[in-house]
C-alpha positions as YAML, in Angstrom:
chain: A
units: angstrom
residues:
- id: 1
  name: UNK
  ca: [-17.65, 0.13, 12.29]
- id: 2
  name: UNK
  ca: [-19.32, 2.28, 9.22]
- id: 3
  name: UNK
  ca: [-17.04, 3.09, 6.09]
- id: 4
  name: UNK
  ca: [-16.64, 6.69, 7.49]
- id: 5
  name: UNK
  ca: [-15.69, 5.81, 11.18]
- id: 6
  name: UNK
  ca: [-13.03, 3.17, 9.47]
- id: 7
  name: UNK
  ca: [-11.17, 5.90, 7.31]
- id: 8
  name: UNK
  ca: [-10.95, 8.44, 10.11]
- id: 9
  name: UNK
  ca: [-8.99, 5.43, 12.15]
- id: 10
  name: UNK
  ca: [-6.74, 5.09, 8.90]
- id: 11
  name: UNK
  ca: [-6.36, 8.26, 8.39]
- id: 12
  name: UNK
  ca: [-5.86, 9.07, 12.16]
- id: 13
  name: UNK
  ca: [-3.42, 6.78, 12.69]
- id: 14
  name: UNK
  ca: [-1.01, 7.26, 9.31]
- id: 15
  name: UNK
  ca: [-1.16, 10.65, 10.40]
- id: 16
  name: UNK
  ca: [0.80, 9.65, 13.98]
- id: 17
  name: UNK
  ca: [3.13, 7.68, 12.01]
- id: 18
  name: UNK
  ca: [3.92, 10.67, 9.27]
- id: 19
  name: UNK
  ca: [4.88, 12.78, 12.93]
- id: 20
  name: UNK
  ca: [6.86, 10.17, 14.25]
- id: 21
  name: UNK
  ca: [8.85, 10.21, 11.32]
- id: 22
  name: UNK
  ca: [9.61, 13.49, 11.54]
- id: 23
  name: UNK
  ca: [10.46, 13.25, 15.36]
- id: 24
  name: UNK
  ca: [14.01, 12.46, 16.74]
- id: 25
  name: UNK
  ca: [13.22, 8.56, 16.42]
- id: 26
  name: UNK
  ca: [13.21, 8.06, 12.53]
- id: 27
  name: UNK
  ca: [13.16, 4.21, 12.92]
- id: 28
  name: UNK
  ca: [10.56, 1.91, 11.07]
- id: 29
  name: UNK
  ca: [10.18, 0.76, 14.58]
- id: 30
  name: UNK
  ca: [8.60, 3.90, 15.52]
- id: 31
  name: UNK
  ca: [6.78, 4.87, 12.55]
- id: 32
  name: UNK
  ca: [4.67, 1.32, 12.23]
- id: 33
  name: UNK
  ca: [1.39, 2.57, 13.28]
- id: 34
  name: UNK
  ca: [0.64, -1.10, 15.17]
- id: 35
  name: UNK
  ca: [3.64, -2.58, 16.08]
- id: 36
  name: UNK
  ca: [5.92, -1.72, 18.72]
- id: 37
  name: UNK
  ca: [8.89, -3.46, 17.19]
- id: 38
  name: UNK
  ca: [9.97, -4.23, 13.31]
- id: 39
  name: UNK
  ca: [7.75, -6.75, 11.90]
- id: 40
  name: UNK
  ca: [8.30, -9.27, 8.92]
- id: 41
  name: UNK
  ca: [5.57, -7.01, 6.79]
- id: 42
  name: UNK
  ca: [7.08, -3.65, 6.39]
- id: 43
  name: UNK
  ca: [11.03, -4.75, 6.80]
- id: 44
  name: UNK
  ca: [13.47, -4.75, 4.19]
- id: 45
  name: UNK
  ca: [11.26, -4.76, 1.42]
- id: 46
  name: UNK
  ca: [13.77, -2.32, -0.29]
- id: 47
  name: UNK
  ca: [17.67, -2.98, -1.53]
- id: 48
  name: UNK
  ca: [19.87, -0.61, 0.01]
- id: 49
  name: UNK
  ca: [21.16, 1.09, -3.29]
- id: 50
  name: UNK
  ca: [17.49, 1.51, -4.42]
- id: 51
  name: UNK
  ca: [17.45, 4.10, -1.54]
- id: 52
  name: UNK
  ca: [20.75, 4.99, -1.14]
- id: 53
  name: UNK
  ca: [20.19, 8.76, -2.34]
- id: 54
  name: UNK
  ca: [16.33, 9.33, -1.23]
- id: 55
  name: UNK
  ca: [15.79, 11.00, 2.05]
- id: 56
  name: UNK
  ca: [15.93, 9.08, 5.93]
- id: 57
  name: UNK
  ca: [12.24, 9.80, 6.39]
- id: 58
  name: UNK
  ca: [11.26, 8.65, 2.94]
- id: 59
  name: UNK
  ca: [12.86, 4.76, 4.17]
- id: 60
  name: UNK
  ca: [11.35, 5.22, 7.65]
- id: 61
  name: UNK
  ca: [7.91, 6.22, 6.75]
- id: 62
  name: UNK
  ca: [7.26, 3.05, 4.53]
- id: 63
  name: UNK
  ca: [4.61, 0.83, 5.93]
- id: 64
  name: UNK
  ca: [3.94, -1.70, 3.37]
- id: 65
  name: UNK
  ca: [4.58, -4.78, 2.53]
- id: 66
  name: UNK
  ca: [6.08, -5.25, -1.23]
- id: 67
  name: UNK
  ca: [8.23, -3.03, -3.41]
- id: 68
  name: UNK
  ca: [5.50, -2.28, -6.04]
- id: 69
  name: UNK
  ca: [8.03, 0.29, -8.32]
- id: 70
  name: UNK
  ca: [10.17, -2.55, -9.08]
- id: 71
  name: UNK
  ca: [7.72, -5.53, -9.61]
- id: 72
  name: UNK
  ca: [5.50, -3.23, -12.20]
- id: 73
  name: UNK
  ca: [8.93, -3.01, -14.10]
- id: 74
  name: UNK
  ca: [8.47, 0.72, -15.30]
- id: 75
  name: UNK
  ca: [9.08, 1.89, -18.37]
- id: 76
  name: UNK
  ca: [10.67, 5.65, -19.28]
- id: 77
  name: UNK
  ca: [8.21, 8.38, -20.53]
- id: 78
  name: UNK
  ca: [5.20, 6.55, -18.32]
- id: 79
  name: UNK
  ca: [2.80, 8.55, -16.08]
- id: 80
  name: UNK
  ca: [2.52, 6.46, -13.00]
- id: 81
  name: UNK
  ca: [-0.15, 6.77, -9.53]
- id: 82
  name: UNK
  ca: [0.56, 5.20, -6.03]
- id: 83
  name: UNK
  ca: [-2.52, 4.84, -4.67]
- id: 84
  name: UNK
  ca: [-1.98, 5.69, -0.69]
- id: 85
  name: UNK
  ca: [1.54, 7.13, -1.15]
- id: 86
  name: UNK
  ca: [2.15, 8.09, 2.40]
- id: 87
  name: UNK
  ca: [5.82, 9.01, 2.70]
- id: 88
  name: UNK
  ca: [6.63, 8.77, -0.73]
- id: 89
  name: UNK
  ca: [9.20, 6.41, -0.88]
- id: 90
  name: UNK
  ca: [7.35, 4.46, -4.24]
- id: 91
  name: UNK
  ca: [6.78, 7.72, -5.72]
- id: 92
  name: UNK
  ca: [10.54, 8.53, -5.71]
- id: 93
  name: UNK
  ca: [11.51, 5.16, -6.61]
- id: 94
  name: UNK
  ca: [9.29, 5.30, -9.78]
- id: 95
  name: UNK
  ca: [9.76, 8.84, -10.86]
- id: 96
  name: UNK
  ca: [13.26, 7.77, -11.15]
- id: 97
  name: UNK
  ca: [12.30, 4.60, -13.26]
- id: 98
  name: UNK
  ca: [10.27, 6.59, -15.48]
- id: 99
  name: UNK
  ca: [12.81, 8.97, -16.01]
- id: 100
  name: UNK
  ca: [12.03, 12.79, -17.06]
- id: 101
  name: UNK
  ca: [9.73, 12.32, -19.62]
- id: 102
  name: UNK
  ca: [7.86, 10.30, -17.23]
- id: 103
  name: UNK
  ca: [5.65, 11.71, -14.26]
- id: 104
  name: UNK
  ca: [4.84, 9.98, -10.99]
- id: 105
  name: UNK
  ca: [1.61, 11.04, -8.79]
- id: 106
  name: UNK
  ca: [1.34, 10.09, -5.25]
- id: 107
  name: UNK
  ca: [-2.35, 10.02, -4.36]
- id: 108
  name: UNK
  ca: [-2.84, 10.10, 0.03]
- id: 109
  name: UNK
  ca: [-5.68, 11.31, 1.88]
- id: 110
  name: UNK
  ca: [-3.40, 12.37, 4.92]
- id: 111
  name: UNK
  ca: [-2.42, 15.83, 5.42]
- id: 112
  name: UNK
  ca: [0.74, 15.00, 7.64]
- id: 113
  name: UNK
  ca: [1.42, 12.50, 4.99]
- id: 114
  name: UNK
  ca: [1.60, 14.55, 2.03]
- id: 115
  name: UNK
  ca: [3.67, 17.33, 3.84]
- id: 116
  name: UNK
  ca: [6.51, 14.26, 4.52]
- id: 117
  name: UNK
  ca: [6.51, 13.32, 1.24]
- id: 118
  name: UNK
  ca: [6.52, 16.83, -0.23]
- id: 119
  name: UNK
  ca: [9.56, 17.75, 1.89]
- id: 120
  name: UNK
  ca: [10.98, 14.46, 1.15]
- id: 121
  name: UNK
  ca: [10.40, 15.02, -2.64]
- id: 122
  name: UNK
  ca: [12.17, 18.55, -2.11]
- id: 123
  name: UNK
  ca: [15.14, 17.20, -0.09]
- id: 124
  name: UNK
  ca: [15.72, 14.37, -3.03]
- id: 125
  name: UNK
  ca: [15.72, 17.14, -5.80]
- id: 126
  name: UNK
  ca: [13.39, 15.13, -7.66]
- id: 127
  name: UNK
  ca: [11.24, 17.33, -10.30]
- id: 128
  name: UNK
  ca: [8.82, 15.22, -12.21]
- id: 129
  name: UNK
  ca: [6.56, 14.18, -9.02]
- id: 130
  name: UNK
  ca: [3.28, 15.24, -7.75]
- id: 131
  name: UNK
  ca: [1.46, 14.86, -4.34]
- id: 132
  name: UNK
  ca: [-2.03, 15.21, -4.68]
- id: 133
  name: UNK
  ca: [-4.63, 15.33, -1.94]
- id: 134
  name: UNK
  ca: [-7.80, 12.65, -1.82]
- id: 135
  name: UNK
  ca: [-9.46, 9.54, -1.33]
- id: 136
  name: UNK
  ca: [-8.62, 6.27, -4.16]
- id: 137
  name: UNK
  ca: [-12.42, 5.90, -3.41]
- id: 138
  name: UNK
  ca: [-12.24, 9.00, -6.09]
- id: 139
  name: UNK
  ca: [-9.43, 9.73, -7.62]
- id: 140
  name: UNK
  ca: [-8.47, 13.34, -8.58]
- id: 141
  name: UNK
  ca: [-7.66, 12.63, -11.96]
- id: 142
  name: UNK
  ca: [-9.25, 12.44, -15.52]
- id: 143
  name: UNK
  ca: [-10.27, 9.31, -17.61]
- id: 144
  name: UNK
  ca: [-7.62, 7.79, -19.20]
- id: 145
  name: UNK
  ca: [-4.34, 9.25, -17.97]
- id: 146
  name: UNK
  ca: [-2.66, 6.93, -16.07]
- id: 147
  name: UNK
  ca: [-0.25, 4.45, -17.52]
- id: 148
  name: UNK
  ca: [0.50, 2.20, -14.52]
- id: 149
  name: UNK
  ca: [-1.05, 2.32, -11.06]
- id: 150
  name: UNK
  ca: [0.94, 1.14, -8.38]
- id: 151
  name: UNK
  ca: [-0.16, 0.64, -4.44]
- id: 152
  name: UNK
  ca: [1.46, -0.44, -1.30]
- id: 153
  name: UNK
  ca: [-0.39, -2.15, 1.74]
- id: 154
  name: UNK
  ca: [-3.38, 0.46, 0.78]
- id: 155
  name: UNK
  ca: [-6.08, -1.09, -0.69]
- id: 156
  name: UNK
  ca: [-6.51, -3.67, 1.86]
- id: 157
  name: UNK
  ca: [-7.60, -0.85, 4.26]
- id: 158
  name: UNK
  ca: [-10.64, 0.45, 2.09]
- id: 159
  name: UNK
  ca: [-13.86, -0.24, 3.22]
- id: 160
  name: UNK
  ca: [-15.00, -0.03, -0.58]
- id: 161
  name: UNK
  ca: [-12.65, -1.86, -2.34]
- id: 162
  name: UNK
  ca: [-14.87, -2.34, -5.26]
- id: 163
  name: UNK
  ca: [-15.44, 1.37, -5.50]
- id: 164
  name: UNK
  ca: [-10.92, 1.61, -5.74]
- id: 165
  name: UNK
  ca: [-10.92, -0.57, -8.69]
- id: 166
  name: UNK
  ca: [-13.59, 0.90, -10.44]
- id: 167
  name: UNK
  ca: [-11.64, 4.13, -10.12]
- id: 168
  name: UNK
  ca: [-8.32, 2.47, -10.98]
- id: 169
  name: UNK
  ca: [-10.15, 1.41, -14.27]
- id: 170
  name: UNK
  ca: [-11.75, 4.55, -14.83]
- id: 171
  name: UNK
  ca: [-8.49, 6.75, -14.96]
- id: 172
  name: UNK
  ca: [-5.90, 3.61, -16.44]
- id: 173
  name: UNK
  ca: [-5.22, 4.58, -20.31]
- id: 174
  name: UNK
  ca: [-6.37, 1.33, -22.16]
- id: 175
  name: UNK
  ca: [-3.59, -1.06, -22.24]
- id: 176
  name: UNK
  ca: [-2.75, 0.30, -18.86]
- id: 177
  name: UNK
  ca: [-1.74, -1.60, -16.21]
- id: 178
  name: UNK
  ca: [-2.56, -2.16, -12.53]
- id: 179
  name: UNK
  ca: [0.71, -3.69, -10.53]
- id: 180
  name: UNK
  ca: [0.29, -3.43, -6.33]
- id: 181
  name: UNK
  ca: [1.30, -5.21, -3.25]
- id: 182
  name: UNK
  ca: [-0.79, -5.86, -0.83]
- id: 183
  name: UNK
  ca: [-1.48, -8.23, 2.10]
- id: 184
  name: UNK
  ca: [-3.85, -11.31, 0.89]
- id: 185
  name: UNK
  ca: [-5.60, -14.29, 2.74]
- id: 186
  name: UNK
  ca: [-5.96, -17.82, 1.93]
- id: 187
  name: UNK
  ca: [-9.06, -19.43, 3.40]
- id: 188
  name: UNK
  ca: [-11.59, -18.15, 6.18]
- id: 189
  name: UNK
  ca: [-10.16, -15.33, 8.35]
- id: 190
  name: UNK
  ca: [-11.01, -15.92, 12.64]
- id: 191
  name: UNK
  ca: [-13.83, -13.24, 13.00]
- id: 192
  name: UNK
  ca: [-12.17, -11.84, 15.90]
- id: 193
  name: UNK
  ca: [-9.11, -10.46, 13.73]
- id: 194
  name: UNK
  ca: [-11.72, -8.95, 11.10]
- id: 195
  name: UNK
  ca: [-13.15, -7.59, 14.58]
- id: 196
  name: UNK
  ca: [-9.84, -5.61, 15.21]
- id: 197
  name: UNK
  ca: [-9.66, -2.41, 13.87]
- id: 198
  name: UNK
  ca: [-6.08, -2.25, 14.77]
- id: 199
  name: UNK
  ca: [-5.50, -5.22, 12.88]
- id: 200
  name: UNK
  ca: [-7.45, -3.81, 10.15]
- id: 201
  name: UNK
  ca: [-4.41, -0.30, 10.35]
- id: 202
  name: UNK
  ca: [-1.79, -3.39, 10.52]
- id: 203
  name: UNK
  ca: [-2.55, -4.34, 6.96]
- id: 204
  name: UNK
  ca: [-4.41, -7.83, 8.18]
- id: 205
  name: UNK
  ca: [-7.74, -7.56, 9.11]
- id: 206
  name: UNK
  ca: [-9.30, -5.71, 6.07]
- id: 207
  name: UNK
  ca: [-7.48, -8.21, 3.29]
- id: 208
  name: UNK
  ca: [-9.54, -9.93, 0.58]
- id: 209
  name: UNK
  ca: [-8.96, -13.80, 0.03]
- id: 210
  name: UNK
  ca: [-7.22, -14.92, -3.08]
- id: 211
  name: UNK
  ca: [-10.35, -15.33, -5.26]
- id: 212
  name: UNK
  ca: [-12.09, -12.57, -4.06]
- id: 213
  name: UNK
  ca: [-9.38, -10.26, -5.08]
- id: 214
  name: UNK
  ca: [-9.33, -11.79, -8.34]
- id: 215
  name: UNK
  ca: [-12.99, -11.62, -8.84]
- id: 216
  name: UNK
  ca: [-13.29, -7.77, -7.80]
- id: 217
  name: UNK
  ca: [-10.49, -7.15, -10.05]
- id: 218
  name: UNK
  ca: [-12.85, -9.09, -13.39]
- id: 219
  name: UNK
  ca: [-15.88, -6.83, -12.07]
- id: 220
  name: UNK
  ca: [-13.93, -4.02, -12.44]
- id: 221
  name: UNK
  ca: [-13.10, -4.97, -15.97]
- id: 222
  name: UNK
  ca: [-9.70, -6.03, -15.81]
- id: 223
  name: UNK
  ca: [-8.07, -8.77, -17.67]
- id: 224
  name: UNK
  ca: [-5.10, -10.67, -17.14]
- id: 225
  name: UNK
  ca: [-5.02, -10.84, -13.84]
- id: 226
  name: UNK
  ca: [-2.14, -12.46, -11.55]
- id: 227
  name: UNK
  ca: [-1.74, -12.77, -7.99]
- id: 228
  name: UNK
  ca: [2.11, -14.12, -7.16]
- id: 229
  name: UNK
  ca: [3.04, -14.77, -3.25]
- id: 230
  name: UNK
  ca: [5.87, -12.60, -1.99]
- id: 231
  name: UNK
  ca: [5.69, -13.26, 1.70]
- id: 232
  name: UNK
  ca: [3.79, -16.23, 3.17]
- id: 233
  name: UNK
  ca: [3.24, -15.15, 7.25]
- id: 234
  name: UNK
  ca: [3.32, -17.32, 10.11]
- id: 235
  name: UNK
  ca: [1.71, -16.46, 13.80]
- id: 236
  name: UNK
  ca: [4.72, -15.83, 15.23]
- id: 237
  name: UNK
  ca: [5.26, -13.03, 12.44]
- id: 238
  name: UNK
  ca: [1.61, -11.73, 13.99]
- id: 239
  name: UNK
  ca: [1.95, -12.39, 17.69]
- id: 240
  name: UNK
  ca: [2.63, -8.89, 18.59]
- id: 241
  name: UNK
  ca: [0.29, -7.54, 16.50]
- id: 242
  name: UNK
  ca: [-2.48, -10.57, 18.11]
- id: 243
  name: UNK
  ca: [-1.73, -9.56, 21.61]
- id: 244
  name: UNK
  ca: [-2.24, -6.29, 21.25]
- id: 245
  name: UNK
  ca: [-5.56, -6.66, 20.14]
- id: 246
  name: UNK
  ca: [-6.27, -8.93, 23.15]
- id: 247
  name: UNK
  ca: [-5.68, -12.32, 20.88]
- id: 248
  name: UNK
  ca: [-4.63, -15.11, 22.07]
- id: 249
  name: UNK
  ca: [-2.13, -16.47, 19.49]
- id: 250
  name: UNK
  ca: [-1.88, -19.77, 20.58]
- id: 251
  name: UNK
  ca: [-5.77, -20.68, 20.25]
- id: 252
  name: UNK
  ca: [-5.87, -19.73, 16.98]
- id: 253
  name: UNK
  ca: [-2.47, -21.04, 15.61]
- id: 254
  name: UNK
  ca: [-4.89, -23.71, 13.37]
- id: 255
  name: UNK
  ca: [-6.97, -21.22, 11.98]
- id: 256
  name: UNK
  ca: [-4.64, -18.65, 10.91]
- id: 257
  name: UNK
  ca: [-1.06, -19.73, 10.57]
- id: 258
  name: UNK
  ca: [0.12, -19.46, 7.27]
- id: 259
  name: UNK
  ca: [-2.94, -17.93, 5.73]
- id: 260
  name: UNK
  ca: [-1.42, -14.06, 5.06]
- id: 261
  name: UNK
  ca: [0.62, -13.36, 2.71]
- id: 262
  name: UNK
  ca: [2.29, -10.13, 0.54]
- id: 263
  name: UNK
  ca: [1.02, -10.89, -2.69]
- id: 264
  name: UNK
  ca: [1.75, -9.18, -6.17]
- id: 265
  name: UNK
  ca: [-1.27, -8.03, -7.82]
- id: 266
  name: UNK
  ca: [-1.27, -7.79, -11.84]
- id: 267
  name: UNK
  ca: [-4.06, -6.75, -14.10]
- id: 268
  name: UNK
  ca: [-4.43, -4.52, -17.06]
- id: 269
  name: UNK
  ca: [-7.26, -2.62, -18.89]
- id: 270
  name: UNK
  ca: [-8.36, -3.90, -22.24]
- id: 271
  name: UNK
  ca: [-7.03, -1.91, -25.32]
- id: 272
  name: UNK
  ca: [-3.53, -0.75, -26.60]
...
């Protein structure tokens, strides 16, 4: 599939999920775009008083795989960016971390998307957030402005990852720091699951390796970079999302079991 045809899936299919949400079945069951049940990637990735006062729909419309807000350890008065904010849920979490001399953006290209998480920013009373419309192929915002960008299960679905990071860099402050979750690989991937498309929506079949990760991350011009396991995933953790795509799991329990994995992503832009 061509770059273009792959984000009009994405953006298709986060769009269904954003409706769900708002539909009488709230559950992350319902809202996964891929699975029909709850799955060991996007299930209680958050404690229950993190969330305690945000909105239902905020908790059922997250579809990734870490808790990015917490691992970047945010500090008050910083201006924060999710890249792919969907609901909002990491946006709310880190505006509150932040604090109100800090400012969170939420960057999703999704138009059902953004009006969830602007309703669910309204409904949590939360002041010092903005949604903005766009692609982290190119970010709406200037050079230098951005403390920390954060990311959940997003970059893993752009078809020009390289161009992401570039634009990362390009609008971190120096000193700033990079901090995401997002699904990784370790070794060769079968190339019927890079195949997949809906595999690639599922947050599996458009993840870098380990090194590559690291090395796009170096080209970009980051420094310091760390990539710390939070979820290692077996095939039985995948077997719904396999057969669905007309995989047998069982012929290619060698290749693949044990090979995903959440990771942490850290990096940060030269300067002070």
């Amino acid at each position: 599939m061509s770059d273009r045809n792959i984000k009009e899936v994405v953006k298709e299919k986060y769009g269904q999920a954003a409706l769900r949400v708002t539909s009488a079945d709230r559950s992350c069951c319902s809202a996964r775009p891929v699975a029909g049940e709850c799955d060991p990637i996007t299930s209680n990735l958050y404690e229950t008083a993190e969330t305690a006062d945000l909105p239902a729909e905020a908790v059922a419309a997250s579809l990734g795989c870490g808790n990015p807000s917490a691992l970047a350890q945010l500090n008050p008065g910083e201006i924060v960016l999710d890249l792919g904010s969907g609901g909002g849920i990491d946006v709310l979490l880190s505006a509150k971390r932040v604090g109100p001399t800090g400012k969170a953006y939420g960057l999703d290209m999704t138009d059902e998307m953004l009006a969830l998480a602007r309703e669910n920013q309204r409904k949590a009373g939360v002041e010092n957030v903005e949604f903005l419309k766009g692609e982290i192929e190119d970010i709406p915002l200037p050079d230098n402005t951005v403390d920390v960008i954060i990311s959940n299960c997003v970059i893993n679905l752009s078809a020009d990852k390289d161009r992401v990071l570039a634009e990362a860099y390009r609008v971190l402050r120096p000193g700033g720091r990079l901090a995401v979750s997002d699904v990784v690989v370790r070794g060769e991937m079968p190339a019927e699951i890079r195949r997949s498309v809906e595999l690639w929506i599922g947050c599996v079949a458009g993840a870098l390796g380990e090194e590559e990760y690291r090395e796009k991350l170096a080209k970009a011009g980051f420094e310091e970079v760390d990539l710390e396991p939070t979820r290692v995933y077996r095939v039985d953790d995948a077997r719904e999302f396999l057969a669905e795509a007309g995989i047998d799991a069982d012929a290619i329990v060698p290749q693949v079991d044990g090979k995903f994995m959440s990771a942490f992503v850290r990096a940060r832009k030269p300067g002070s």
